[in-house]
N, C-alpha and C positions, 0 to 999 in steps of 0.2 A: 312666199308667193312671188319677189321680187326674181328668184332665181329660179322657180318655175319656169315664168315668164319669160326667161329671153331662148328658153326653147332650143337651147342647141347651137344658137345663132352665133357660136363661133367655133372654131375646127381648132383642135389642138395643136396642127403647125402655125396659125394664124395665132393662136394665143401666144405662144413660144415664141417666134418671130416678134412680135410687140414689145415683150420682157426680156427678150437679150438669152433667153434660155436655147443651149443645147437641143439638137433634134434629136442626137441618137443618144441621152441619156434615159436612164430610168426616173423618174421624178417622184422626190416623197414629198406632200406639201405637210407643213404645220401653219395654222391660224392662232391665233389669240395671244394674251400675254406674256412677255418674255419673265414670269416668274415662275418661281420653285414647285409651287403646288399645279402647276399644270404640267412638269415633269420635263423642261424643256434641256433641263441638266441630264437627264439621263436619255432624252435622244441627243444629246450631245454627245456622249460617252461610246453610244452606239456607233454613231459616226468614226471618231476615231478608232474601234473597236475593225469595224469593215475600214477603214483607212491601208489596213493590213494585211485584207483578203482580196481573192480573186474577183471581189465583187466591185471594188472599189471604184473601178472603171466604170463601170455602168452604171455608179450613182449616182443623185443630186438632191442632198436635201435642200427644200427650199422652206425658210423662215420668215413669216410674213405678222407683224405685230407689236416690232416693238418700238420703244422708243429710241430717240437719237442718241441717246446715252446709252441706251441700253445696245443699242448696234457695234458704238464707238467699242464697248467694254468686250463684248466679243470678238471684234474684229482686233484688237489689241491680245486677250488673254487667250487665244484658242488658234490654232495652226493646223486648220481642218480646209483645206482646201475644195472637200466635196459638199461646201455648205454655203448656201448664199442669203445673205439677210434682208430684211425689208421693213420698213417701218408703216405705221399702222393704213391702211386705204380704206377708199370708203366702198360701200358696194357695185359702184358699175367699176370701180378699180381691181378690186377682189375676184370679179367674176373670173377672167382671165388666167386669175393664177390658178382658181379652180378647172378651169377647164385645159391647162399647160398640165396639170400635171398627171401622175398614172394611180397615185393611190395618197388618201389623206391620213395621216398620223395623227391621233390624240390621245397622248403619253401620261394624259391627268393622274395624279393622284388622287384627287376628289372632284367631283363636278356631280352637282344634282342631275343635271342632263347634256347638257354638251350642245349647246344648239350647234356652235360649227359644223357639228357632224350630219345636223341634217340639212347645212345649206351644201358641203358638200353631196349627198347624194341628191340634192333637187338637181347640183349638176352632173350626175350622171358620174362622180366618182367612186371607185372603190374605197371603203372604208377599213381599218387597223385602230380599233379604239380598246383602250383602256380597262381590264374590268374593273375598276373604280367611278368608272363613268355609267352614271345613270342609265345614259340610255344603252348601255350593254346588255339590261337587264329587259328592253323591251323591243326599241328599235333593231338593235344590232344584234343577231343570235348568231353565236359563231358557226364559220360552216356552210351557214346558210344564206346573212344577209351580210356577210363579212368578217373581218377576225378578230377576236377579243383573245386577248393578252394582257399579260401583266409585268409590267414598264418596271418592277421592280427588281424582276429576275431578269436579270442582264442575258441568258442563255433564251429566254422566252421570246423577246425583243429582238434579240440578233434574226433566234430563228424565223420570227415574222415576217424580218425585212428580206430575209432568203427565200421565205415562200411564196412574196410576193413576185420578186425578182422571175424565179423559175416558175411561175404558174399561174399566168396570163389569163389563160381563158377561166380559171377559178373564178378570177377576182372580175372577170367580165359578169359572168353567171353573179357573182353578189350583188355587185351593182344593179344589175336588171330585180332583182329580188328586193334588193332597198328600196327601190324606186317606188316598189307596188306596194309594199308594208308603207311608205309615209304617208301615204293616202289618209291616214286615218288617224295619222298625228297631228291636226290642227285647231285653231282656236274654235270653231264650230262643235267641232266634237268634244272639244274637252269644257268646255261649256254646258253642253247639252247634258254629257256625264254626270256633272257638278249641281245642275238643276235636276236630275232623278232621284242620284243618291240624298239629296236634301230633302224632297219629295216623301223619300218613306222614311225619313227617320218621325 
C-alpha cells in the first residue's frame, strides 16, 4: 500500500540524480539480504560473467540490503566495477532505488513469496524473479508478467539479463501486466479466501 501510494511521484532521472546513479546506464536493482540463499553469489558471478561482454557498458547492478560488513566484505573480495552496494534503507529511502532503476532481480534460491517483488511492481518495475520464488508460480508468469528464470544455470541468468537489455518495450508490457495481476494479491483478499475455505470444511 505504502508504494502504491506515492503514485509515480518521482521520475526516474529525479531518482538517479538523488542516488549518484548514471543516466545512461542500464539498471538492475536487487533488494534484500546479502546472503546465500537469496542467491546474491550467483548474480554476482553474472556480473563478472558480462564484465567481459559487449554489454558490460551499459550495465549497473545496483545492491541494496546489506550490512556494513557485509558491504566492506564485497567491496574488499570482488573487482566488479558495474556493481554498487548499499546498506539496508528504510521505505521512503528504498522507493527511489525502485523507481532509478529499469528492471528488479530476485536470484532467490528459496523464498515462500518474495514480497520485494511485489513492492517492486507497485512501482511500476519490470520484474526477473527466480523460479524458486514463490511467487513465480502466481504473481509472475513468464512472458507475460515478467521473466522467471533459473539463478542456477549460469546460461539462463546471463541470458535474462540480455533480454532485458535488448528488449525494452517487453519488459514495459510486463510491468503494465504486473501491475494489474497485484490487484488481487492483498491482505483483504487473502483473508477473505482464508474465511471461505474454513467456511466449508
Amino acid at each position: 500500500n505504502y508504494y502504491e501510494s506515492l503514485n509515480d511521484s518521482v521520475s526516474k532521472l529525479e531518482a538517479r540524480n538523488r542516488l549518484g546513479l548514471a543516466e545512461d546506464k542500464f539498471i538492475f536493482l536487487y533488494v534484500g539480504q546479502f546472503i546465500q540463499r537469496k542467491g546474491l553469489d550467483l548474480l554476482l558471478n553474472v556480473a563478472r560473467k558480462l564484465s567481459k561482454s559487449k554489454y558490460y557498458q551499459k550495465v549497473l547492478f545496483v545492491l541494496v540490503g546489506g550490512t556494513e560488513q557485509e558491504l566492506r566484505e564485497i567491496t574488499c573480495n570482488e573487482n566488479i566495477k558495474n556493481v554498487k552496494t548499499y546498506k539496508f534503507k528504510d521505505n521512503k529511502s528504498l522507493s527511489y532505488f525502485y523507481y532509478a532503476a529499469d528492471c528488479f532481480l530476485f536470484p532467490t534460491r528459496i523464498d515462500v513469496w518474495g514480497l520485494v517483488v511485489n513492492e517492486a511492481v507497485a512501482c511500476n518495475l519490470p520484474v526477473a524473479v527466480s523460479k524458486f520464488a514463490g511467487c513465480s508460480d502466481d504473481l509472475i508468469v513468464n512472458d507475460i508478467d515478467g521473466i522467471v528464470f533459473d539463478p542456477l544455470d549460469e546460461k539462463s541468468f546471463f541470458d535474462t539479463i540480455k533480454f532485458c537489455i535488448d528488449y525494452p518495450n517487453k519488459l514495459n508490457q510486463y510491468k503494465i501486466n504486473a501491475k494489474k495481476k497485484l490487484k488481487i494479491f492483498n491482505h483483504d483478499i487473502a483473508a477473505r479466501r482464508i474465511v471461505d475455505f474454513v467456511s466449508q470444511i
